[in-house]
C-alpha positions in Angstrom: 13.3 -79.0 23.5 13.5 -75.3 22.1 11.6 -73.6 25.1 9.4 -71.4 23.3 7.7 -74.5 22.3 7.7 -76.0 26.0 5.9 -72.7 26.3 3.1 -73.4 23.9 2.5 -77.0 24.7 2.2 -75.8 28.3 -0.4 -73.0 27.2 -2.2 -75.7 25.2 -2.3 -78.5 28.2 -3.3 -75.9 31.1 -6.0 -74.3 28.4 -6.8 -78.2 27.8 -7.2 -78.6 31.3 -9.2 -75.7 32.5 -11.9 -75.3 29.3 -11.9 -79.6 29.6 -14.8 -79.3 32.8 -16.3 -76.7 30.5 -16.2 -78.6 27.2 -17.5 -81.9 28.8 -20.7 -80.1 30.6 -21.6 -78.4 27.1 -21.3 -81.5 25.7 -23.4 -83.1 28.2 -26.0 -80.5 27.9 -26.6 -80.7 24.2 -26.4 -84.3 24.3 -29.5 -84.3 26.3 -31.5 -81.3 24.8 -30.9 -83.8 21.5 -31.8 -86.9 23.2 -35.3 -85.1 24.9 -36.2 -82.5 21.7 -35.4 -85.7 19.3 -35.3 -83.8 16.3 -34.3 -86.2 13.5 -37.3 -88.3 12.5 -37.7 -91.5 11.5 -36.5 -92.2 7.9 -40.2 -94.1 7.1 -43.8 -93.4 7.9 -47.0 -95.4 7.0 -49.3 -93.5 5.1 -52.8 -95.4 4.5 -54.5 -94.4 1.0 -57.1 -96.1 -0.7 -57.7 -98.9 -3.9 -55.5 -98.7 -6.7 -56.3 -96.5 -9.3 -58.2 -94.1 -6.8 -57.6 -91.0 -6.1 -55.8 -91.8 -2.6 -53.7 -93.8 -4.3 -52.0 -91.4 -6.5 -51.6 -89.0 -4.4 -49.6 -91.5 -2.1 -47.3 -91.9 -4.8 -47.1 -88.3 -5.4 -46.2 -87.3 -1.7 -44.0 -90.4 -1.4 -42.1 -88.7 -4.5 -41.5 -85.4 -2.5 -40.7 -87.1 0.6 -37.3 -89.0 -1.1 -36.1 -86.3 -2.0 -35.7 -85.8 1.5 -34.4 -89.4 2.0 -37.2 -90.2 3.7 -39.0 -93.1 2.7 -42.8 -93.4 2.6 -44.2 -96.9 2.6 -48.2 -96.6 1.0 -50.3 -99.4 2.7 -53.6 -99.7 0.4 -56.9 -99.9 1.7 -60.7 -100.1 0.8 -61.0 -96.2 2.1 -61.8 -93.7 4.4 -63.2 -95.9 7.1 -60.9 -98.4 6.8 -57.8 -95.9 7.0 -59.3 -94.0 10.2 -59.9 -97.3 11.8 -56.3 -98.3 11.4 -55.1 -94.7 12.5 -56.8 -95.3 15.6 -55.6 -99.2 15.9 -52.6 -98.6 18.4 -50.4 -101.9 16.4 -51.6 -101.0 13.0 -48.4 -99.2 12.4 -50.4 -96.8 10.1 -48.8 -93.0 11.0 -50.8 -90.9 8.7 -53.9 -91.2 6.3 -56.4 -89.7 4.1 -59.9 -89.8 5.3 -62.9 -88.7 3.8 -65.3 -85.7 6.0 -68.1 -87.1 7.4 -66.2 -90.1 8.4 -65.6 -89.6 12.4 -68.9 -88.6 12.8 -70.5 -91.8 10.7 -68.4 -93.8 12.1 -68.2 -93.3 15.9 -71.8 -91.8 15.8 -72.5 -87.7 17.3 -71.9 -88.4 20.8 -68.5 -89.5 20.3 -66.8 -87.7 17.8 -65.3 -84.9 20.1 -63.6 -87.4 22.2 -59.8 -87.6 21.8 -58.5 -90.2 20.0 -54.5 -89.3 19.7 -55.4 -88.1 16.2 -54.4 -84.6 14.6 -55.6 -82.8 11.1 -52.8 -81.5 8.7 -55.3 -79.2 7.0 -58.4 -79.9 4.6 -56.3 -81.0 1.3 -59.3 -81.4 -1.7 -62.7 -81.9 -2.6 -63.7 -85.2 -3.2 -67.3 -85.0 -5.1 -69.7 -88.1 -5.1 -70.0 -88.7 -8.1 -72.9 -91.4 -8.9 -73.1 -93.1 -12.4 -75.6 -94.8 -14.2 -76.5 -96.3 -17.2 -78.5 -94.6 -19.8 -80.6 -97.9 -20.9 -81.3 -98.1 -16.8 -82.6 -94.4 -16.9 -85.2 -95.0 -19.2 -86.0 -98.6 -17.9 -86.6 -97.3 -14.2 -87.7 -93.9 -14.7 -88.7 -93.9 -18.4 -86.8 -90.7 -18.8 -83.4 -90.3 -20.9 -81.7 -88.8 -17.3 -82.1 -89.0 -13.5 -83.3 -86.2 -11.3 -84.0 -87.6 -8.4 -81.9 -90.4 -6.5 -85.7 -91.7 -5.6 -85.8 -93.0 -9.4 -83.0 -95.5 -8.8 -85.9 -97.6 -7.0 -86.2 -100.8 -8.5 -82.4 -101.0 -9.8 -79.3 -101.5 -8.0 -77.2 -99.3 -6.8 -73.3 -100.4 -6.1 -72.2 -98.2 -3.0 -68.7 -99.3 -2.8 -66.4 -101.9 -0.6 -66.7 -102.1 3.1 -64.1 -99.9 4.8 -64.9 -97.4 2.2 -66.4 -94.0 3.5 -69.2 -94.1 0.7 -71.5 -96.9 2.0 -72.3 -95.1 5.0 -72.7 -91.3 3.2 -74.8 -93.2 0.3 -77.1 -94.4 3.2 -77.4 -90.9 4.7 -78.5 -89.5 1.4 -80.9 -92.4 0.7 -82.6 -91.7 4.2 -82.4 -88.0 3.4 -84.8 -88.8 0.7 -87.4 -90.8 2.7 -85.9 -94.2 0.1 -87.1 -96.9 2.2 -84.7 -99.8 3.1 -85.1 -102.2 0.2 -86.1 -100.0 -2.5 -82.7 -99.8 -4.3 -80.9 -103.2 -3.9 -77.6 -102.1 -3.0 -74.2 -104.3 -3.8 -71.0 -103.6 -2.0 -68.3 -104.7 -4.7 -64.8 -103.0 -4.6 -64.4 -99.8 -7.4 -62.8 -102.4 -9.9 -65.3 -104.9 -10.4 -68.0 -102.7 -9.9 -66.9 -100.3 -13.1 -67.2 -104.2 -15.0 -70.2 -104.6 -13.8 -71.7 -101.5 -14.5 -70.6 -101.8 -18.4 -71.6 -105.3 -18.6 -75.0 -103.8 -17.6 -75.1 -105.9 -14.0 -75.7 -103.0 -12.0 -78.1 -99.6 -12.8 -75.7 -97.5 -11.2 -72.8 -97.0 -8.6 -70.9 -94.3 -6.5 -67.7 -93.1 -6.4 -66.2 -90.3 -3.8 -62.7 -89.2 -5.1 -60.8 -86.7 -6.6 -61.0 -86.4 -10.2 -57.7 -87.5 -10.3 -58.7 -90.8 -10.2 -58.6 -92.7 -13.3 -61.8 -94.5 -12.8 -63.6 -91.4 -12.5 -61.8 -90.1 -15.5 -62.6 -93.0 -17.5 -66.6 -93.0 -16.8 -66.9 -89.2 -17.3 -65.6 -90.4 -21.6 -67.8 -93.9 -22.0 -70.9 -93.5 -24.2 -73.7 -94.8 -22.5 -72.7 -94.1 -18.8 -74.3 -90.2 -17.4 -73.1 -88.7 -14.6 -76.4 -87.8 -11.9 -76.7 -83.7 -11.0 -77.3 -83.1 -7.6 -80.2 -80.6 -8.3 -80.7 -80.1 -4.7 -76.7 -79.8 -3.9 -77.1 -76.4 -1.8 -80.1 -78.2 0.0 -77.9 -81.3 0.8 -75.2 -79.0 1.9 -77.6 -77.6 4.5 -78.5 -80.8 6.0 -74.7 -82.2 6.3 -72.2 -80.2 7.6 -69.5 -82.0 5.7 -70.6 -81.8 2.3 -70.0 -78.5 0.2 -71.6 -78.1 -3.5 -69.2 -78.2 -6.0 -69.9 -77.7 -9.7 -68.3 -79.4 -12.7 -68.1 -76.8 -15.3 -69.4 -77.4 -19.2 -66.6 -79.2 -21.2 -63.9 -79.1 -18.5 -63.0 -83.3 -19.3 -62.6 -82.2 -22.8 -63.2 -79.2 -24.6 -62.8 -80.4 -28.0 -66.4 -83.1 -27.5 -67.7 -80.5 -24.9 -67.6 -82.8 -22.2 -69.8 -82.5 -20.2 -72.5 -81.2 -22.4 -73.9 -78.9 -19.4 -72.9 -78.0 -15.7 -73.2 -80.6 -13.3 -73.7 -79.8 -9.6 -72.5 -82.1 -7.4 -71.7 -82.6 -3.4 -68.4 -83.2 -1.9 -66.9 -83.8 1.2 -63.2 -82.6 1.9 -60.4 -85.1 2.1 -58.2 -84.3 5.4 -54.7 -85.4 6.0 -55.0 -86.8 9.3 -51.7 -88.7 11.5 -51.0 -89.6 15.2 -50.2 -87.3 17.5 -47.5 -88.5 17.9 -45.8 -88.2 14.7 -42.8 -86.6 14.4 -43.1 -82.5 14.5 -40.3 -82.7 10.8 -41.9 -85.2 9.4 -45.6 -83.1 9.4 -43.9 -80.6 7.9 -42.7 -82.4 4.8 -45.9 -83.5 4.5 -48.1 -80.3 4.6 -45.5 -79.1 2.2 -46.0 -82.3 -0.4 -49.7 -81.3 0.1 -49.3 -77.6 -0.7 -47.3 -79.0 -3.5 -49.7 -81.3 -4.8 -53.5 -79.4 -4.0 -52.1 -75.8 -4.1 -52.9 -75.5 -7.8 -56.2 -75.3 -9.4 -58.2 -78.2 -10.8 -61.7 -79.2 -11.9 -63.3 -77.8 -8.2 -61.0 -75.4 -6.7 -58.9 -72.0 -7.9 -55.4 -71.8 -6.9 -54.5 -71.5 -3.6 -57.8 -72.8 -2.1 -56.0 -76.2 -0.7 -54.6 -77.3 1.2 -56.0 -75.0 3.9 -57.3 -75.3 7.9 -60.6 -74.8 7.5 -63.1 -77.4 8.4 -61.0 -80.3 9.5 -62.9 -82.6 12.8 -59.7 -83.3 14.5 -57.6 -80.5 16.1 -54.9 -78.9 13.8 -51.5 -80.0 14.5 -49.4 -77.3 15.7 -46.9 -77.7 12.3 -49.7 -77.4 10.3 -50.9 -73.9 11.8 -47.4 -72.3 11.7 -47.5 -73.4 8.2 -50.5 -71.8 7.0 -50.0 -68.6 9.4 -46.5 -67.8 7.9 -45.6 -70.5 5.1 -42.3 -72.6 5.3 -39.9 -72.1 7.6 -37.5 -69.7 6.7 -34.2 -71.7 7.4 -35.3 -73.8 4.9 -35.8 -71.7 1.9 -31.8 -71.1 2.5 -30.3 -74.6 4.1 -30.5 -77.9 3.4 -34.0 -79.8 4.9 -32.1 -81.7 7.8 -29.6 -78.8 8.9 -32.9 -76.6 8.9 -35.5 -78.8 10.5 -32.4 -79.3 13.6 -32.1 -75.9 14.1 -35.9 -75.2 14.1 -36.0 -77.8 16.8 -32.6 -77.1 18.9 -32.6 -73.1 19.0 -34.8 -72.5 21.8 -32.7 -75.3 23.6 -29.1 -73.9 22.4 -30.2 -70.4 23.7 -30.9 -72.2 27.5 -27.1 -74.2 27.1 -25.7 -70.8 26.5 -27.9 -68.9 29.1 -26.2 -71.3 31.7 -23.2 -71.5 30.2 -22.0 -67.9 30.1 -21.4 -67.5 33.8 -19.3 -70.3 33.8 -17.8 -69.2 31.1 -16.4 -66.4 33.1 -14.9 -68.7 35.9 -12.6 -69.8 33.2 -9.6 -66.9 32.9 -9.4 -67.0 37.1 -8.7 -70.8 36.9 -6.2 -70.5 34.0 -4.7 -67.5 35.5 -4.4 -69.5 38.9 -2.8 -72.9 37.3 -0.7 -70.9 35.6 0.9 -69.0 38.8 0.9 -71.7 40.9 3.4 -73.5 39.3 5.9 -70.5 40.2 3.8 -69.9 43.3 4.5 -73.5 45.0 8.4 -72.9 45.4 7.4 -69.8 47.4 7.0 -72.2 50.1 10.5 -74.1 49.9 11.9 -70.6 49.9 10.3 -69.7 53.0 11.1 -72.9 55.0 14.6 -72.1 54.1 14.7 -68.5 55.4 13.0 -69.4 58.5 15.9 -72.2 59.1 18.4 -69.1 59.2 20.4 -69.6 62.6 19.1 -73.1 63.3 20.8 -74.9 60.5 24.3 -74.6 59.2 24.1 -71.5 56.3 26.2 -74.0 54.2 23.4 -76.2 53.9 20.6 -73.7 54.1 23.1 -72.4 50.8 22.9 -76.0 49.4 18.8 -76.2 49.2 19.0 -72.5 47.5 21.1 -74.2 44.5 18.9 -76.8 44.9 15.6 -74.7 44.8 17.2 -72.1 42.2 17.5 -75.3 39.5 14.5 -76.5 39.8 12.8 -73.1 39.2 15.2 -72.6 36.5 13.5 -75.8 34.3 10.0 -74.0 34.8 8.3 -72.9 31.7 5.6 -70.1 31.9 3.9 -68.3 29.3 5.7 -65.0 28.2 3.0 -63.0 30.0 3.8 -64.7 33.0 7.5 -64.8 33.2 7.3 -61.5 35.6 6.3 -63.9 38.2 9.1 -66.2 37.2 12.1 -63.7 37.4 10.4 -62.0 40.7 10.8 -65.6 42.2 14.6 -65.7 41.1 15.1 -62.1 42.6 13.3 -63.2 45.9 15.9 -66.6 45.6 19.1 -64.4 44.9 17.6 -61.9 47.8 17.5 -64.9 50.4 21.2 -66.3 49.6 22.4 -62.8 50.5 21.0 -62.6 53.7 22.7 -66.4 54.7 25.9 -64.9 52.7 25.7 -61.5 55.2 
């Protein structure tokens, strides 16, 4: 074999075995900063929304949209609302990661004394308005309070009143406001049919009236606001009921924003609304929250009917405790690696560089243990027939010099099929000198 490649394939296998202990501990290391930090998330989360055609729902499809294009995969579980989608989120085998819930509902709910207790439950950030909007029929106007509109939700006595499905968050905000007004129990007959069959029955004339809270995304809503004979109530008193609840902000519905070309509405209508939060587990995955705030900013950071640009998603006002994603996000925006890189290479290096900066804190030292070792493997194989040599000038005078000669030929071969770097090979020849130097003195 030509021996200048014996020389490289000996750099190569002594290099292989002194960085190999290095290599492997490295390797270790990162192995379990990835296995502890976890930074990949899991390719599908659970997001609870609402009943078709509400505004819960579209939005689900809208953030299960942005999420694919991450190759992540968001499976929409429908619901009757709010109430049902926090009870599931706090249901340890519902499987339901994250949800929309209406304000107002953790308090109504769980009642005043309990809604600071932890339930494992974080806020992404307030993400819209959702107004109530309650609907009635003109012919019922004038039949219960002989006037063309209503003023007061105290003239819906005598008539009934559809308040929406069980597990939605409107039956028990519809009952604050009733006992807000001093309505007594029984005075409005109230029906709790799903949104669907209720919008039937209100244009078959079966019901007076019902309530909606959503978004006026939703298409119920947007249908309603454009069918003759159906009036949308004004919350006269909407800075008053914004007083008395905490989680209700007036919002007003400007003059012809549903259509400008049949001025619709005819006049500014005040209403109250509660703000919709994106709310998940603690213990959802850190990458996955951040798609999610992102879809959000996506979806609510424009204007609409009730809010200017930029006014959603934001932190304010949310009952559970901000997730710390969700602060960083609204603090400084999206993370810069990922204005640049590719969402998984980004979201690993968010997660590992603190780690990677600790594997290298430890590592450097060791790293400088690594030349002496190399040096010393190298040397010793030139350094081990030092002691050969020795034996055989110490046998001077007790053995025959013929023989003492023989091990020197002996000794001098095998030293001459040794292969050293070319850095090294001063050692080499000083150990041939030293060879040469010894069969002089048995020759004298």
């Amino acid at each position: 074999m030509n021996h200048n490649l014996r020389a490289t394939l000996l750099t190569l296998r002594e290099l292989l075995f002194t960085t190999g202990p290095f290599v492997l501990l490295a390797a270790l290391l990162l192995a379990g900063a990835y296995h502890w930090l976890q930074p990949n998330p899991p390719r599908t989360v659970v997001l609870a929304t609402g009943v078709a055609q509400g505004a819960y729902a579209e939005f689900g499809k809208r953030y299960a949209a942005h999420l694919a294009q991450h190759g992540f995969t968001v499976e929409l579980r429908a619901t009757q609302g709010a109430a049902e989608n926090l009870a599931l989120l706090q249901a340890p085998d519902s499987g339901v990661d994250i949800a929309f819930v209406q304000g107002g509902t953790r308090q109504r709910a769980a009642g005043a004394d309990s809604a600071d207790d932890a339930d494992g439950l974080v806020s992404l950030g307030s993400m819209f308005h959702e107004p109530v909007w309650l609907f009635y029929r003109s012919a019922s106007a004038q039949r219960l309070a002989k006037t063309p509109t209503l003023s007061r939700l105290a003239q819906l006595a005598g008539g009934t009143l559809n308040v929406g499905a069980p597990g939605s968050g409107v039956p028990p905000l519809v009952q604050a406001l009733l006992e807000a007004n001093h309505i007594a129990p029984g005075a409005i007959t109230l029906q709790q049919l799903p949104t669907t069959p209720a919008v039937v029955d209100l244009l078959a004339g079966k019901i007076d009236a019902l309530v909606l809270a959503s978004a006026p995304e939703s298409l119920m809503v947007q249908m309603l606001l454009q069918t003759p004979g159906i009036q949308l109530f004004d919350f006269a008193q909407a800075e008053a009921y914004s007083r008395r609840f905490a989680f209700l902000s007036p919002v007003l519905l400007p003059r012809g924003v549903v259509d400008l070309s049949r001025d619709l509405p005819a006049s500014d209508v005040r209403l109250v609304a509660p703000t919709a939060t994106l709310v998940a587990r603690d213990s959802l995955h850190p990458a996955l929250a951040q798609l999610l705030v992102q879809a959000a900013q996506q979806q609510h950071g424009g204007a609409s009917w009730f809010q200017r640009k930029g006014d959603f998603p934001n932190a304010n006002g949310t009952e559970w405790p901000l997730a710390p994603v969700a602060q960083r996000f609204y603090r400084n925006g999206m993370p810069w690696l990922q204005r640049y890189l590719p969402f998984w290479l980004a979201n690993l290096a968010d997660r590992m560089w603190l780690a990677l900066l600790a594997i290298v804190a430890v590592l450097i030292p060791l790293a400088r243990v690594l030349p002496p070792v190399y040096d010393f493997r190298i040397r010793r194989r030139v350094f081990r027939w030092y002691a050969e040599l020795r034996a055989v000038e110490d046998a001077q005078g007790q053995r025959p010099n013929a023989e003492l000669l023989a091990e020197l030929a002996t000794l001098e071969d095998h030293v001459g099929r040794v292969t050293v770097p070319l850095s090294y090979a001063d050692e080499l020849y000083a150990l041939r000198g030293h060879i040469d130097m010894v069969r002089q003195r048995l020759a004298a």
